[in-house]
Structures are given as C-alpha cells and as structure tokens.
C-alpha positions as CSV (number, residue, x, y, z in Angstrom):
1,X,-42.9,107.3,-242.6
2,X,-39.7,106.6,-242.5
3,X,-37.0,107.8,-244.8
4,X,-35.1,104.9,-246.3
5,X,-31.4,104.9,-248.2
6,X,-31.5,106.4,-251.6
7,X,-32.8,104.4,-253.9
8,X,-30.2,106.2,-256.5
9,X,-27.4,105.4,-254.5
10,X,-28.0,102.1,-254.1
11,X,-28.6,101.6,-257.3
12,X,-24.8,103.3,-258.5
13,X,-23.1,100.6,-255.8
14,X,-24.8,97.9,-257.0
15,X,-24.1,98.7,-260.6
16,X,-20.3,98.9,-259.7
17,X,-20.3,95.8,-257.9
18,X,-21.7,94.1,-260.6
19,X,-19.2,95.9,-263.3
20,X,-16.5,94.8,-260.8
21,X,-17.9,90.9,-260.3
22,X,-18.5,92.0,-257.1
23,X,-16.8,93.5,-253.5
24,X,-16.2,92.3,-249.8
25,X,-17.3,94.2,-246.6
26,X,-13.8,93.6,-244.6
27,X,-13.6,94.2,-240.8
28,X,-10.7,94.3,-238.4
29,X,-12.0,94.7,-234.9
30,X,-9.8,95.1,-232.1
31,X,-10.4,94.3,-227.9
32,X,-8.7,94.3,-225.3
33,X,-9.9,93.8,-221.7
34,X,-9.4,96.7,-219.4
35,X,-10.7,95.5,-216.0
36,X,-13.0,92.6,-214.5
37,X,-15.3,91.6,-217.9
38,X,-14.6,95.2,-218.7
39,X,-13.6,95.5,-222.8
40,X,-13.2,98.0,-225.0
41,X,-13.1,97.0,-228.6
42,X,-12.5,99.2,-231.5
43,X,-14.1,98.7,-235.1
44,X,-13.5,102.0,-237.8
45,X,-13.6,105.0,-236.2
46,X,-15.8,103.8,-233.0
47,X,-15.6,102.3,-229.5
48,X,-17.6,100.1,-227.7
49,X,-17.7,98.3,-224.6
50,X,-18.7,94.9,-223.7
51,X,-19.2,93.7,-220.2
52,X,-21.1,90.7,-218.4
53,X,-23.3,90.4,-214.9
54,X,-21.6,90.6,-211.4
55,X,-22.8,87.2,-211.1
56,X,-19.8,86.1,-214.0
57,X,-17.6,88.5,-212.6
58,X,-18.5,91.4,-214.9
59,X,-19.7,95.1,-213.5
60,X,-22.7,95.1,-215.8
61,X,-21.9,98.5,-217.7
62,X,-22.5,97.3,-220.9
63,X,-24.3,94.6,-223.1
64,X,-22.6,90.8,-223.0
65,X,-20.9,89.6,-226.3
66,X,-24.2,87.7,-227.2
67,X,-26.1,90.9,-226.9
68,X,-24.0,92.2,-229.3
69,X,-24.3,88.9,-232.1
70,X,-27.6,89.3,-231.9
71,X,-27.4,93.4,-232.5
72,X,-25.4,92.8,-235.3
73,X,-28.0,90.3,-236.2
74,X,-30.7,92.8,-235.8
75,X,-28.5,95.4,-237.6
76,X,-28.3,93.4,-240.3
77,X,-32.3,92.3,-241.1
78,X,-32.8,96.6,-240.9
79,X,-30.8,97.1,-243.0
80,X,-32.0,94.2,-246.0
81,X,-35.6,95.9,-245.2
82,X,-34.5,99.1,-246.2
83,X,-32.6,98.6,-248.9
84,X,-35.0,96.4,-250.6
85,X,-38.3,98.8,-249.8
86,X,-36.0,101.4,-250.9
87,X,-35.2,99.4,-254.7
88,X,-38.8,98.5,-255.0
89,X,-40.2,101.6,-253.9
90,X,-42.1,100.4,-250.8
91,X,-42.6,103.0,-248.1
92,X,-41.6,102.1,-244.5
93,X,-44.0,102.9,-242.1
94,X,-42.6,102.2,-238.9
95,X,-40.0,98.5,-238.9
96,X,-39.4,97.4,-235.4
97,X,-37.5,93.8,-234.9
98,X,-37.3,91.9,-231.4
99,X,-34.7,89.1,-231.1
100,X,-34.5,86.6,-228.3
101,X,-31.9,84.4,-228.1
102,X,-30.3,82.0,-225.2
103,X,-27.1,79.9,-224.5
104,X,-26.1,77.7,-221.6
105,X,-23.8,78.6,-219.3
106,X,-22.5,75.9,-217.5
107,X,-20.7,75.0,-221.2
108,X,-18.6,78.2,-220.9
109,X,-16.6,77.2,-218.1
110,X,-16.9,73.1,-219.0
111,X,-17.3,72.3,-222.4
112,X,-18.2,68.7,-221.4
113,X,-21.6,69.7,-220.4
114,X,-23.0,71.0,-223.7
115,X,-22.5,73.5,-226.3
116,X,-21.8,77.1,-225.3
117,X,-23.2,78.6,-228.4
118,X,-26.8,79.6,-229.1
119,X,-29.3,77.0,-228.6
120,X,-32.7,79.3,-230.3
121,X,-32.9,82.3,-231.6
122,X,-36.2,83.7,-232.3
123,X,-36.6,86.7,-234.4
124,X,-39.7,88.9,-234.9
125,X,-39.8,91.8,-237.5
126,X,-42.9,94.0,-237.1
127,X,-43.2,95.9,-240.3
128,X,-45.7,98.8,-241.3
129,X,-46.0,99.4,-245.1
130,X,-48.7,100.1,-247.8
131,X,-47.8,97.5,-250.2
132,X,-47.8,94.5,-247.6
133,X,-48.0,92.2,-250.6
134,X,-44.8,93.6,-252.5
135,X,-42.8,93.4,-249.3
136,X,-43.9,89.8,-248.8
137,X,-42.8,88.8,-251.9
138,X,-39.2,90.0,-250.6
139,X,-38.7,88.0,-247.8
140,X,-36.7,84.8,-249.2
141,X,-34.3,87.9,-250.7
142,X,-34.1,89.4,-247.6
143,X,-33.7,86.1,-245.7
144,X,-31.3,84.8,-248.3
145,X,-28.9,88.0,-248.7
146,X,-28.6,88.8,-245.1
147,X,-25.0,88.1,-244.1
148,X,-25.2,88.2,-240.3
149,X,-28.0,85.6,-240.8
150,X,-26.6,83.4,-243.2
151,X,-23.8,83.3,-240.7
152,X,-25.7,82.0,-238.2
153,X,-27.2,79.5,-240.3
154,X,-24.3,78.3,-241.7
155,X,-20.9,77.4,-240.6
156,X,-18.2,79.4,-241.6
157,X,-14.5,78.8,-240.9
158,X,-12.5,80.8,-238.1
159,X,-9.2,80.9,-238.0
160,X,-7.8,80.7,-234.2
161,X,-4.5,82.0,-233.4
162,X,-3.2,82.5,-230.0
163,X,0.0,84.1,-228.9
164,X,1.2,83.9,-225.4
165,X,4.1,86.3,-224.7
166,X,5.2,86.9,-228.2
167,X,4.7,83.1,-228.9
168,X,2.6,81.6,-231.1
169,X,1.1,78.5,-229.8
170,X,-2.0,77.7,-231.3
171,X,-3.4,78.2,-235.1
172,X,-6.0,76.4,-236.1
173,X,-9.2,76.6,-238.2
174,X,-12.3,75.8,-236.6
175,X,-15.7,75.3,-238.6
176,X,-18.3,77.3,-236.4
C-alpha cells in the first residue's frame, strides 16, 4: 500500500484557501544553456538538466524539454490521485501512469511545414485500489482539477519577451 498525503493536512490548506477565496502556485524557472543542447535550469531550491539527441546537436545526458512537459504532466495526474484517495479515504495500492506523446520535427527548424507542438498525447493511469468504484466516481474531479492537464487542453496566454544585448526587441503575448 502506499502511503498517501495526510488527509488532515490537506484538509487545513484547503480550509485556508477557501477562507482566503483561494491561492496561486507561482513559479519562476530559470535556464540558461551551458554547452551544445546542454541546460541547466533552476526552479526553488533544485537543478535540472535538459539535453536533446546527437542527431539535433545535443550530447543526450538528459531528458528533451518534451520529456519533461509530459513529466510535469505525469507529476501532476499523481498527485490529483493522491490527494483525492487521500480526502475520500481510498487506499492506494500501487498507481503507475505511462504517457506517450509525439511532435514533428521538421516544424522546429521550419514552421511552414506544420506545427511543432504535440500532435497526441496518450495517457494511461494503472491504478490498484479496494474501492475501485469510489475512485471511479473521481475521475471528472481529477481530470477537471489537474492543472498541468487543463493546460494542455486549453490555451493559455504566454507572454514572450526577448532581449538581445540589454535590448528589448520583442514582447508579445501569444495564445498557446
């Protein structure tokens, strides 16, 4: 079994968020490219790396950006599992998610040819529980609430700015 986020914690941040008409999850990432495809990108207190195949002129030492969308993705659907087996008191078993997603690459390099973004993405969540029937009944919440998801779904506006030696030269918004 596996143990899931305290149920009585949970239920303390939700009762301030709704005291408070609610909160935001803000996030300020950082990257900045060391060598070849080579970046290092900073988020809190942690460091990762992002990298792509020789055959895009990467050294293949760590996941692609699109791996890492569709962690976050994957991140995400965990954690609305657990959250809501944890409210409802559903035991976990064992949850194991596979993703598969793809994107052209030709568009990358000529946007002419296509879009560059994700063209599928399939997700599978393999769940073990006791009350199968209770968790079912949570999927549209789970589906609905989960913000990495929704942001796939929907488009959301981006703001692009680009500064070229100490000059801005582009701001825009984009809808993606």
């Amino acid at each position: 079994m596996v143990d899931l986020p305290p149920k009585a914690t949970l239920e303390k941040t939700i009762d301030g968020l709704r005291s408070n008409g609610g909160g935001t999850a803000d996030f300020e990432i950082s990257a900045r490219l060391i060598n070849g495809l080579r970046t290092e990108v900073k988020v809190g207190g942690h460091t990762l790396y992002i990298d792509g195949p020789a055959s895009l002129g990467g050294a293949d030492t760590a996941p692609r950006p699109g791996a890492y969308a569709l962690v976050a993705l994957a991140g995400c659907i965990t954690f609305m599992f657990a959250w809501h087996a944890s409210l409802n008191d559903i035991a976990i078993n064992s949850l194991h998610i596979m993703i598969r997603g793809s994107h052209d690459l030709l568009p990358m390099f000529d946007p002419e040819t296509g879009w560059p973004g994700f063209r599928n993405v399939e997700v599978e969540v393999n769940v073990s529980t006791d009350k199968p029937e209770e968790l079912s009944k949570l999927l549209n919440v789970i589906k609905d609430g989960a913000p990495i998801l929704q942001s796939f779904i929907k488009p959301i506006p981006v703001k692009l700015r680009a500064v070229i030696n100490e000059r801005r030269i582009r701001d825009e918004v984009v809808m993606i």
